[in-house]
C-alpha positions as CSV (number, residue, x, y, z in Angstrom):
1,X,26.4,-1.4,-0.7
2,X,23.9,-3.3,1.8
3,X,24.3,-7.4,1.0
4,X,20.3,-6.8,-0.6
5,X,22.0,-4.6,-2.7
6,X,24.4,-6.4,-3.8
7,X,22.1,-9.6,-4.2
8,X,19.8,-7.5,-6.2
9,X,22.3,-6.2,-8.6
10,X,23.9,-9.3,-9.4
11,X,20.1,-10.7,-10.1
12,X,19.7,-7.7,-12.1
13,X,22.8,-8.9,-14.2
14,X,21.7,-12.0,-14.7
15,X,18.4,-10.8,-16.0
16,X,20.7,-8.7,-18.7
17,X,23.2,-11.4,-19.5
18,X,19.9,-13.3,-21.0
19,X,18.1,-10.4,-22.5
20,X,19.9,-8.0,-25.2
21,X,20.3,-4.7,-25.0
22,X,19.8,-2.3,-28.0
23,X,23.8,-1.1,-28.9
24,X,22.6,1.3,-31.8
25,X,22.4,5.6,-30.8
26,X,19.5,7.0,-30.8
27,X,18.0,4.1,-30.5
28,X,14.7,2.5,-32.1
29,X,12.8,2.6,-28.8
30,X,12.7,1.5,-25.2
31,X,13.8,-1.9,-24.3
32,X,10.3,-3.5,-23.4
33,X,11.6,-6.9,-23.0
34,X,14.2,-5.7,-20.7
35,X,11.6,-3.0,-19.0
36,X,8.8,-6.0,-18.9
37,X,11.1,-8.4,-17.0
38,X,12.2,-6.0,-14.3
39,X,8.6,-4.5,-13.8
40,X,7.2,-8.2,-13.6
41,X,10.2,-9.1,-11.1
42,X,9.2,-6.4,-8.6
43,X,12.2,-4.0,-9.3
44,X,9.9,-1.2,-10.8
45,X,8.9,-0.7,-7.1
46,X,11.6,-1.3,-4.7
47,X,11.3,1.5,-2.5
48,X,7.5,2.1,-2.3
49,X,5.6,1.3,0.8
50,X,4.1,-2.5,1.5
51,X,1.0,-0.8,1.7
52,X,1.3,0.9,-2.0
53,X,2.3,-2.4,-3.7
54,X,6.2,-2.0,-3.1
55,X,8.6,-4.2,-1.9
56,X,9.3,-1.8,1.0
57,X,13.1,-1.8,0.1
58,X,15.4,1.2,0.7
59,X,16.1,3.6,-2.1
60,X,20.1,2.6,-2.1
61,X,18.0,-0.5,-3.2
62,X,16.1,1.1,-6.0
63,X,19.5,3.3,-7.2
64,X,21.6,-0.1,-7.8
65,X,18.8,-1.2,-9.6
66,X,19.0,1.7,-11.5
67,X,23.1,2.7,-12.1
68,X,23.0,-1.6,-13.4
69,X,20.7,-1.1,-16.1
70,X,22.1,2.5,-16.8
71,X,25.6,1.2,-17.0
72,X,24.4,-1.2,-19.6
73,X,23.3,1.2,-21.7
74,X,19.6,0.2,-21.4
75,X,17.0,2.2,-22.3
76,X,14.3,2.2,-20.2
77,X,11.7,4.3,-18.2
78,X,13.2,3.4,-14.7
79,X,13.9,6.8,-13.2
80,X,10.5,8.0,-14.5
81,X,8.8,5.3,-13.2
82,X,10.2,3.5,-10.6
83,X,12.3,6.4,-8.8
84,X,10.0,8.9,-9.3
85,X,6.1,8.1,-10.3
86,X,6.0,4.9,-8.5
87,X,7.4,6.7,-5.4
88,X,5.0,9.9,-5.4
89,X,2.1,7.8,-5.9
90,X,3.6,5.6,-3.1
91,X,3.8,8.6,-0.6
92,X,-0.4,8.4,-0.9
93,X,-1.1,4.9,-0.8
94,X,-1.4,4.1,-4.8
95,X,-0.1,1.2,-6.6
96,X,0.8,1.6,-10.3
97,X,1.3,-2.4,-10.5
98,X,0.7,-3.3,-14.4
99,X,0.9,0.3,-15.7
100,X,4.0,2.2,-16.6
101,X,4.0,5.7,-15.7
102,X,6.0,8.9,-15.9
103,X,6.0,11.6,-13.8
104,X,5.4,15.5,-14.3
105,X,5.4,18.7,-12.1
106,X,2.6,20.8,-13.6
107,X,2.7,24.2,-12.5
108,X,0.6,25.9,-15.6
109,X,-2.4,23.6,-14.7
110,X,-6.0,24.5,-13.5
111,X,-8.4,21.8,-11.2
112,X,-11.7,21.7,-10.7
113,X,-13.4,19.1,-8.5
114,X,-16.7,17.2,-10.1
115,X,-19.6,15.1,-9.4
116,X,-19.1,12.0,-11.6
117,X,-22.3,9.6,-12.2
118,X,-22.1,7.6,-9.2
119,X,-21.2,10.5,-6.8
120,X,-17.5,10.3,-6.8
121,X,-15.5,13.0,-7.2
122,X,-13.1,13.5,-9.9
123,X,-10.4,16.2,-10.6
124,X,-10.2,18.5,-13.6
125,X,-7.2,19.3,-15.2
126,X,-6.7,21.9,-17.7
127,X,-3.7,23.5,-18.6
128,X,0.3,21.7,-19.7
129,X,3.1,20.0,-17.9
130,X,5.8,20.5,-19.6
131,X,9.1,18.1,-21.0
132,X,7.5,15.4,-19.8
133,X,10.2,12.4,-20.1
134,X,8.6,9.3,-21.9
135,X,5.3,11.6,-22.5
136,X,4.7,8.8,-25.8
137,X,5.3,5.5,-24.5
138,X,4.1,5.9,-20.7
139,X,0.7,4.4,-20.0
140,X,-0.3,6.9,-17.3
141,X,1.1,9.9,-15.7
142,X,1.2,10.8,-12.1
143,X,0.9,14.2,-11.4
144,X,1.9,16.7,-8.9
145,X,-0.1,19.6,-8.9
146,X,0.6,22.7,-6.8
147,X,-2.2,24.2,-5.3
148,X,-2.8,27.6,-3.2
149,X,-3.7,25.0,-0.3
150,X,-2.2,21.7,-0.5
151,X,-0.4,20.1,-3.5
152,X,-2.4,17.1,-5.0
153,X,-1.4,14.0,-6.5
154,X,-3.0,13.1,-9.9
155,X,-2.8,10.1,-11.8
156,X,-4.1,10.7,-15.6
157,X,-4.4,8.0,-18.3
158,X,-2.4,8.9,-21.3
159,X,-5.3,7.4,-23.6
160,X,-8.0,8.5,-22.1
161,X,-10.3,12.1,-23.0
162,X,-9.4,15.3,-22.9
163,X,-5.2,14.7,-23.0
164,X,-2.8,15.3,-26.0
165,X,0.6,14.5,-26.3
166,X,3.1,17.3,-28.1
167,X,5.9,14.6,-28.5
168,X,9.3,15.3,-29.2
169,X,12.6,13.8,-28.6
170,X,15.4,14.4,-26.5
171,X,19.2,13.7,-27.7
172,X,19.8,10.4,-26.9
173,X,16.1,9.9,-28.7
174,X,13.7,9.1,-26.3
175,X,10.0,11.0,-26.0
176,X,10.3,14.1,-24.1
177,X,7.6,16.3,-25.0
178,X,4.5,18.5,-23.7
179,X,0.7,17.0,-21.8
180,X,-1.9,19.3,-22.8
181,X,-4.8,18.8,-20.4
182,X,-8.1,19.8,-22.0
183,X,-10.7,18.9,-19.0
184,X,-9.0,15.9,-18.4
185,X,-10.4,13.6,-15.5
186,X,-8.2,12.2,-13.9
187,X,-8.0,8.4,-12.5
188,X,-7.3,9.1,-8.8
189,X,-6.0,11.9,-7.0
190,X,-5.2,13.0,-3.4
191,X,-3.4,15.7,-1.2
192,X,0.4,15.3,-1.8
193,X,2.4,14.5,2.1
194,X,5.3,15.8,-0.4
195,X,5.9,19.6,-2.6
196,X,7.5,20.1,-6.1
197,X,10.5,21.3,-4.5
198,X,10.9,17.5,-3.0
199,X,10.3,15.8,-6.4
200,X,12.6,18.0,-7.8
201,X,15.4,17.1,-5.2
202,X,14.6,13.6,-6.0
203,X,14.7,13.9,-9.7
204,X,18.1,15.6,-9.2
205,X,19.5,12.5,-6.9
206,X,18.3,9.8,-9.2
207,X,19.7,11.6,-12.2
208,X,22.9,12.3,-10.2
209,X,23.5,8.6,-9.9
210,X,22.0,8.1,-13.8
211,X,25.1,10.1,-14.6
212,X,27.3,8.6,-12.6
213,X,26.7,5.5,-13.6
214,X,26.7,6.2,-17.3
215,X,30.3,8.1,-16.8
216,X,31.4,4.8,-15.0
217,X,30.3,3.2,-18.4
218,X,32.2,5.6,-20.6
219,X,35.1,5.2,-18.4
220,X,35.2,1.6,-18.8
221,X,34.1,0.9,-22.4
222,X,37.8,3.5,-22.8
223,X,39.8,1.3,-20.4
224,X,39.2,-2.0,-22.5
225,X,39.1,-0.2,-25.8
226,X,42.6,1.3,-25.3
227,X,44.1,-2.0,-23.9
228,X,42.8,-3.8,-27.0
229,X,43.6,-1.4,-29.5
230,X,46.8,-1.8,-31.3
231,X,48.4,1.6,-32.8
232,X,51.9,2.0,-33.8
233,X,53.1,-1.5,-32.6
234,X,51.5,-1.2,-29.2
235,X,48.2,-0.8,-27.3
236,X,46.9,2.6,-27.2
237,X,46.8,2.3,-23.3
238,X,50.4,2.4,-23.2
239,X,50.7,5.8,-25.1
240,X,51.2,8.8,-22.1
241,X,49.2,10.8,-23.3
242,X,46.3,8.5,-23.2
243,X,47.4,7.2,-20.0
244,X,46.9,11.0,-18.5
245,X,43.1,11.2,-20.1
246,X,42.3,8.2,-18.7
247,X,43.3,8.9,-15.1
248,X,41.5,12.1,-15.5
249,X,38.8,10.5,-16.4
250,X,39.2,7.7,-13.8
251,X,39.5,10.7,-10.9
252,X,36.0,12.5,-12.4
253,X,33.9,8.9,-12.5
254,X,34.8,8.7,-9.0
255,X,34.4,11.9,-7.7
256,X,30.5,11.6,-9.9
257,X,30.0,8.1,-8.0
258,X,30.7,9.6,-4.6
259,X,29.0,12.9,-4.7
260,X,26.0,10.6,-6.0
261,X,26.6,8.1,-3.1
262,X,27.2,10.7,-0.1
263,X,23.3,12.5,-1.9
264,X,21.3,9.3,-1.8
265,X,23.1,8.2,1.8
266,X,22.0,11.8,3.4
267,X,18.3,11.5,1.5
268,X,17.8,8.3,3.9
269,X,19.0,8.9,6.6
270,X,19.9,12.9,7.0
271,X,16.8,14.8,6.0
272,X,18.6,18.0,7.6
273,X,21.6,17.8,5.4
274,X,20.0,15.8,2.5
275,X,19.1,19.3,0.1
276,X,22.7,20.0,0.4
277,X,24.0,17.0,-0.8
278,X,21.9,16.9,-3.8
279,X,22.8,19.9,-5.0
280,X,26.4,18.8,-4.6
281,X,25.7,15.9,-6.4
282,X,24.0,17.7,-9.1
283,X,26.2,20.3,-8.8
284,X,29.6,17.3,-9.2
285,X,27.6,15.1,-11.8
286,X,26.4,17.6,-14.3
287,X,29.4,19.2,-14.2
288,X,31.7,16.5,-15.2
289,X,29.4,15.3,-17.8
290,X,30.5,16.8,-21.0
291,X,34.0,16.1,-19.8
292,X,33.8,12.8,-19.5
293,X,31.8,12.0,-22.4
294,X,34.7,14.0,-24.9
295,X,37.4,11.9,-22.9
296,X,35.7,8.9,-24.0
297,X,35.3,9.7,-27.4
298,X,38.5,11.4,-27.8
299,X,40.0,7.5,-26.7
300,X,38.0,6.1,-29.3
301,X,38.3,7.9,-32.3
302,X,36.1,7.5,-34.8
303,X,34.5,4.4,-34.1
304,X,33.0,5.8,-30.9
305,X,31.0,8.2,-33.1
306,X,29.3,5.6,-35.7
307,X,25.4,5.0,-34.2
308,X,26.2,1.3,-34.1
309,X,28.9,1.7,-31.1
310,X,28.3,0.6,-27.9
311,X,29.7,4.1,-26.4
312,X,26.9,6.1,-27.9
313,X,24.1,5.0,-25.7
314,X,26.3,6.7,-22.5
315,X,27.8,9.6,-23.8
316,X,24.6,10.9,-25.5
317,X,22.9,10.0,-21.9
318,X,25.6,12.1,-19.9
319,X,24.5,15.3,-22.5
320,X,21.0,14.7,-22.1
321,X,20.4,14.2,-18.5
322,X,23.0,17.0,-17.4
323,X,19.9,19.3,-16.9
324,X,17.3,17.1,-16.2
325,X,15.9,18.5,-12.6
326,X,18.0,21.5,-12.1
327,X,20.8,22.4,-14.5
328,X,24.4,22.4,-12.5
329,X,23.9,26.5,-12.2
330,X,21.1,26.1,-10.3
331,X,21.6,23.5,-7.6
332,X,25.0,25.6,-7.7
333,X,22.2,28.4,-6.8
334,X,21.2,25.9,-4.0
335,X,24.0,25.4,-2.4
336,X,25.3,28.9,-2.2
337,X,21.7,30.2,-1.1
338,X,22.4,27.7,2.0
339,X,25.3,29.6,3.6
340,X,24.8,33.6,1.7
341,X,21.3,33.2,2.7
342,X,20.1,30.8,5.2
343,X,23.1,31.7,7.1
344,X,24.9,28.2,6.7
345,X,28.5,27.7,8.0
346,X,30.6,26.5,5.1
347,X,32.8,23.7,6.9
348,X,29.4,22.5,8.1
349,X,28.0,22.3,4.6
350,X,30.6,20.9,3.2
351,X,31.0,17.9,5.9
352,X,27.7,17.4,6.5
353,X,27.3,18.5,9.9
354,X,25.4,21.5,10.4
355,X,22.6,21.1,12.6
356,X,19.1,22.1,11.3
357,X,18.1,25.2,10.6
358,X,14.3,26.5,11.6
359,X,11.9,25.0,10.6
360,X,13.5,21.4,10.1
361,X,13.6,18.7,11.9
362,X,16.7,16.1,12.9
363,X,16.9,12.9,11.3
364,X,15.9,11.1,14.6
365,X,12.3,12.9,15.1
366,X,11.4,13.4,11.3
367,X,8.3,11.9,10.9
368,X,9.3,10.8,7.0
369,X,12.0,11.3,4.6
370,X,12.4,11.7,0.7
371,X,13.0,8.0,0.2
């Protein structure tokens, strides 16, 4: 962790040691206060460009950020907005300052390019992005839309004509639903430097280190609840059996925290190998969700399943987010398409060496990165 890092996660502590988090699962809504203070404080942007608003910080920056106020069972829009819209609007020179936004891929939508009154031109959307994370509570949208030219970047206002929201919920209780776009006119919009297939890979590295950082949660809420917890005469840490679960636990947090590490370390500064290490993350993270989450609740017995304990809030995150951006099958899929393929060598793959394939460029000469 770079010492900006670690400055701004311990400020980022300090900002939850004064403001309470919701314990309760699902839970009654996002935590504004909490969301309000980080946005004001400039955290919602860390990695965007100077230009677009941003602090111009690195995204190992923006992911501390992010695993701090995941670890603490917060519920807020930060991987919606600050990883992912505030970053695509970024990549075109947009600032979202004093909106909060969430971002969709919207491959069943139709444009059209108007006249407005004054002579601008305005984009028309009709069509639906779908499972759209915080689709209820967002103020805006940003928008990538593929195109049989270039991609475009949209940014829609949630209120405004021609937009309805098919909200749902996902399992930990927060809005994931349908944006029906009836001749919607959008705010701003301009050709996208970046493709779906990039703002997927990014969604699948923040939510790698999401998980990761909720697993590290579970892991410790089981530590401190089996040291404290008195059965038969003795803590329940001191039982074998409990021992084993939690060093098998222990082993899978880590091995979620590193794959997460090694994805976000290549995204900055290995472009060539950085698709690779996503999907390994993915792959790692999704995978050793569900296991991690039953651990947990198997250490706590039934007082980590009332809606009032503090456990909740991760383990129902480590079940919802296991498919968010690619299910594990499918950066599995990735990953083997890599060396079956595109012809990778496997010991390259899995070190992180292989040189880049056609078509790519080398960390040294690419003119930008997914950051």
């Amino acid at each position: 962790m770079s010492e900006l890092a670690a400055e701004l996660v311990a400020a980022t502590t300090s900002i939850l040691d004064r403001i309470p988090v919701g314990t309760e699962t699902p839970p009654t809504g996002v935590d504004t206060e909490l969301w309000t203070v980080l946005a004001d404080s400039g955290f919602a942007s860390l990695d965007v460009p100077d230009a677009a608003g941003g602090e111009d910080a690195d995204l190992d920056d923006a992911l501390a950020v992010m695993s701090t106020v995941t670890a603490a069972g917060a519920v807020t829009p930060f991987v919606e907005h600050a990883l992912l819209a505030a970053w695509l609007a970024g990549t075109v020179g947009r600032s979202l300052e004093g909106t909060t936004a969430t971002i969709a891929v919207a491959d069943d939508v139709e444009t059209r390019i108007e006249r407005g009154v004054e002579g601008e031109e305005r984009l028309i959307l009709s069509g639906v992005a779908r499972d759209v994370v915080h689709a209820a509570s967002a103020d805006s949208v940003v928008v990538l839309v593929p195109t049989s030219d270039v991609p475009l970047v949209a940014i829609v206002d949630l209120s405004g004509a021609g937009v309805h929201v098919e909200d749902g919920t996902d399992l930990l209780g927060v809005s994931l639903g349908d944006l029906r776009f009836d001749e919607a006119a959008t705010v701003f919009h301009a050709d996208s430097p970046v493709d779906a297939a990039e703002v997927r890979q990014r969604g699948a590295l923040a939510y790698s280190a999401a998980l990761a950082a909720a697993a590290g949660a579970v892991h410790d809420l089981s530590v401190r609840y089996a040291s404290e917890r008195i059965q038969f005469g003795r803590p329940l840490v001191k039982f074998q059996a409990i021992q084993q679960r939690l060093a098998v636990m222990a082993a899978r947090t880590t091995m979620m925290e590193t794959a997460a590490r090694v994805a976000a370390d290549a995204t900055s500064h290995d472009p060539a190998g950085a698709r690779a290490a996503v999907a390994a993350a993915k792959v790692v993270t999704s995978g050793y969700a569900d296991e991690v989450a039953a651990a947990g609740h198997q250490i706590h017995g039934a007082i980590g399943f009332t809606s009032e304990h503090r456990l909740g809030r991760s383990t129902t995150a480590l079940w919802a987010w296991r498919d968010r951006h690619g299910t594990e099958a499918e950066w599995a899929d990735v990953l083997a398409g890599r060396i079956l393929d595109d012809g990778g060598d496997p010991w390259e793959v899995i070190t992180g060496t292989e040189a880049p394939q056609a078509g790519e460029t080398s960390p040294e000469s690419s003119p930008r990165s997914v950051r």
